[in-house]
FIRORO-17650 format. One line per 3 residues: their letters; for each residue x, y, z of C-alpha. Coordinates in pm, 1 decimal. Layout:
REM FIRORO-17650
A) X:Y:Z  ...
REM end
This chain:
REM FIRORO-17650
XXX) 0.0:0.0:0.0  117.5:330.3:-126.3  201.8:548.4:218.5
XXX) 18.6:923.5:120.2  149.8:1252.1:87.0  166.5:1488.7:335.6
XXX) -78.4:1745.0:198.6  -298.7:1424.1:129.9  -305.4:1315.1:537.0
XXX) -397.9:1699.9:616.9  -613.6:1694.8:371.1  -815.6:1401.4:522.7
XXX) -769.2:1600.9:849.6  -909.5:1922.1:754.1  -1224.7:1661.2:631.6
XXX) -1238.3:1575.9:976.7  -1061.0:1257.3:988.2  -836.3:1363.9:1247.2
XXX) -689.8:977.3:1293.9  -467.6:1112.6:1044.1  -311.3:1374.1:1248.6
XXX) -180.8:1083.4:1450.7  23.5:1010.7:1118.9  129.2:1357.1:1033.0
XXX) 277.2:1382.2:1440.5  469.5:1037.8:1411.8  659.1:1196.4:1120.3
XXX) 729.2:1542.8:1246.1  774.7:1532.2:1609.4  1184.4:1495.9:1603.3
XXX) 1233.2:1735.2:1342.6  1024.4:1984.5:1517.8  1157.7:1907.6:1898.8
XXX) 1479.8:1976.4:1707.5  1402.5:2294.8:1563.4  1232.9:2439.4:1913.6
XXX) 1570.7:2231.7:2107.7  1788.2:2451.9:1870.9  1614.7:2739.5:1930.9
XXX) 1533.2:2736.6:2337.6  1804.8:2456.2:2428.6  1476.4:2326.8:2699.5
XXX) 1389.4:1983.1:2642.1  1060.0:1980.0:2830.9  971.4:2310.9:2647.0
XXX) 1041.2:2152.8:2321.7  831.7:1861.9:2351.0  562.5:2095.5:2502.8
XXX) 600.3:2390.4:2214.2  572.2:2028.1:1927.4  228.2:1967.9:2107.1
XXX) 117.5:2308.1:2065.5  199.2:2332.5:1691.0  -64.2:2036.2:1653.4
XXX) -313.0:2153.0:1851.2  -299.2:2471.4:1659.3  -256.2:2245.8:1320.3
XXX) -617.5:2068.4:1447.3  -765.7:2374.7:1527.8  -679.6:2579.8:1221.2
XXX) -704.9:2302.5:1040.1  -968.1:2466.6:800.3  -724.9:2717.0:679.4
XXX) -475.8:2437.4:468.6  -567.8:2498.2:172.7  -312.0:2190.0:-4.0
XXX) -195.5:2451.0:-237.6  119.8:2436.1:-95.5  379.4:2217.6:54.3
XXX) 257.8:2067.4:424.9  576.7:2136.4:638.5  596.2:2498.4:502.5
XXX) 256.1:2586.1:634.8  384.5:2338.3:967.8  728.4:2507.5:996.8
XXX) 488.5:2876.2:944.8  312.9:2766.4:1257.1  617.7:2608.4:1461.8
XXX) 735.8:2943.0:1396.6  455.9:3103.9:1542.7  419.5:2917.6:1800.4
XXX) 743.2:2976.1:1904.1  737.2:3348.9:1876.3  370.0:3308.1:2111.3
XXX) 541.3:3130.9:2385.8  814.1:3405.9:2431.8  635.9:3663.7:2374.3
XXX) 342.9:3555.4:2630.6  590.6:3475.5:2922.2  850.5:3734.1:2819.2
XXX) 1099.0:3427.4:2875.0  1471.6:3445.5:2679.6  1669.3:3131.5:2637.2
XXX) 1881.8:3024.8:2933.2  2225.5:3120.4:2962.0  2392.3:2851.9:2760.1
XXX) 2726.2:2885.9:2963.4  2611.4:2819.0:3253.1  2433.0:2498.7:3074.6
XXX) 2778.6:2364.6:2974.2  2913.7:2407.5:3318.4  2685.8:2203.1:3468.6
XXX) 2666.3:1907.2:3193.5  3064.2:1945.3:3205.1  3061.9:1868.0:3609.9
XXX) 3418.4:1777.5:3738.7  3441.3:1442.6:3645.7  3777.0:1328.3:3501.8
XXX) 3608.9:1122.7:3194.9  3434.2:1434.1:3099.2  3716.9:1646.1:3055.3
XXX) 3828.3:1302.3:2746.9  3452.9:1390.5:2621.3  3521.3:1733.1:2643.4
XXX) 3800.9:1695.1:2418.7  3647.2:1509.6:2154.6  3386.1:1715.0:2125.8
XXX) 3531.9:2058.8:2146.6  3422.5:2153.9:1843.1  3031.4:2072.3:1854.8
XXX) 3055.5:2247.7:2188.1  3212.8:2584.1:2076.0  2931.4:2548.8:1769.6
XXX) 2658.9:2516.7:1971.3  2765.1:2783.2:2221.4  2816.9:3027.7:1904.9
XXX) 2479.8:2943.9:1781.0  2332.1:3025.3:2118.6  2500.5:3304.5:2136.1
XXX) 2333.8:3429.3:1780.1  2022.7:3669.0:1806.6  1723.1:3446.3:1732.8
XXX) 1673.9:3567.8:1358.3  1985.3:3423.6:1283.0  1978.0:3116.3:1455.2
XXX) 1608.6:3025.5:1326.9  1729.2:3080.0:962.6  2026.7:2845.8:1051.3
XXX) 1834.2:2556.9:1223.9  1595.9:2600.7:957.3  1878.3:2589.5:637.6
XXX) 2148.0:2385.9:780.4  1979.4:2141.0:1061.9  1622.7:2085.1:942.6
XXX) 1775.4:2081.3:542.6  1535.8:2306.3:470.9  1542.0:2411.3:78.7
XXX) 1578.8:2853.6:39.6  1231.7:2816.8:-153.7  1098.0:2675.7:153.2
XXX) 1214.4:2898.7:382.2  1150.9:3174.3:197.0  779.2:3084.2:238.8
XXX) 779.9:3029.1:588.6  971.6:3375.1:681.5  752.8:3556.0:441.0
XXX) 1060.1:3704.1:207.8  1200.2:3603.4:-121.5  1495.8:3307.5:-206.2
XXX) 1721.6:3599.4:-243.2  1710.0:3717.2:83.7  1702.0:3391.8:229.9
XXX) 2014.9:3402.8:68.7  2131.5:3694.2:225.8  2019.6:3619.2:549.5
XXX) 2200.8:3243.1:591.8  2496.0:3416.3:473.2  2509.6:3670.7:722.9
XXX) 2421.1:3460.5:1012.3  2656.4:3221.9:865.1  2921.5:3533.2:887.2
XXX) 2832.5:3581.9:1261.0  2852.8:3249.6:1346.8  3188.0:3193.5:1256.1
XXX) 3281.0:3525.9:1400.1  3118.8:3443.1:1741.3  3287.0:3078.9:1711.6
XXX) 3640.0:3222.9:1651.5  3573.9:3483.7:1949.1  3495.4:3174.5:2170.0
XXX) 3809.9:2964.4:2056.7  4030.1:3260.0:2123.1  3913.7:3196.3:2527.1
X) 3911.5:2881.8:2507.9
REM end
């Protein structure tokens, strides 16, 4: 049996057969917990802020229109939803520093961990240390694999500037990374 498209399982949903929705969760749940993880580094947040975006998928479930590509108009709401939460309880992401210093601890086998992962560390520190435009556009073009097109649509703004925009978060990134290394 043929598995269906995206658009065709909200379809069915917006027709009320919301079994489907059960479908359209089981496929998106990691990459969204990954995209709100990236962006708010809170686990239980992120698996809170994924329910949200399908309770707000069920209830404005009449507005899909299928015209368009599923996880665009999914990613458009993730967004939202994400932008909601903060703005409701005025919340800003935790301090990632203080974070690493207490998954580091003082154990001796950490510090061999450390090591190895150096790199992924000092990348995710400079990503949280990236104003949340540029972070979003980098979770969403270089962790989610995201196409420019697609982004485009969910930000609202052309390819082109998607363009521009991953390149000059791309820019601060590595400028923020090499500032880290330097103390490091």
């Amino acid at each position: 049996m043929e598995a269906l498209t995206d658009n065709a399982l909200m379809l069915k949903v917006k027709d009320n057969d919301l079994d489907k929705l059960g479908l359209l969760f089981e496929r998106y749940k990691r990459p969204l917990y990954g995209f709100f993880y990236g962006m708010n580094k809170d686990a239980d947040l992120s698996e809170d802020l994924v329910q949200n975006v399908f309770l707000r998928i069920l209830k404005y479930r009449y507005l899909f229109r299928g015209e368009g590509d599923f996880r665009t108009w999914m990613y458009h709401i993730a967004r939202n939803v994400n932008h909601d939460h903060f703005r409701k309880n005025k919340l800003k992401a935790k301090d990632s520093l203080e974070q690493w210093q207490e998954r580091l601890g003082s154990d001796e086998n950490r510090s061999t961990e450390y090591q190895k992962d150096e790199e992924l560390q000092l990348l995710s520190m400079a990503m949280d240390r990236l104003p949340d435009d540029k972070r979003e556009i980098l979770l969403l073009s270089k962790f989610q694999d995201k196409k420019y097109k697609e982004i485009g649509e969910i930000l609202g703004c052309s390819e082109g500037a998607v363009k521009v925009k991953v390149f000059r978060a791309l820019q601060d990134l590595k400028a923020v990374y090499k500032e880290l290394e330097k103390h490091m």
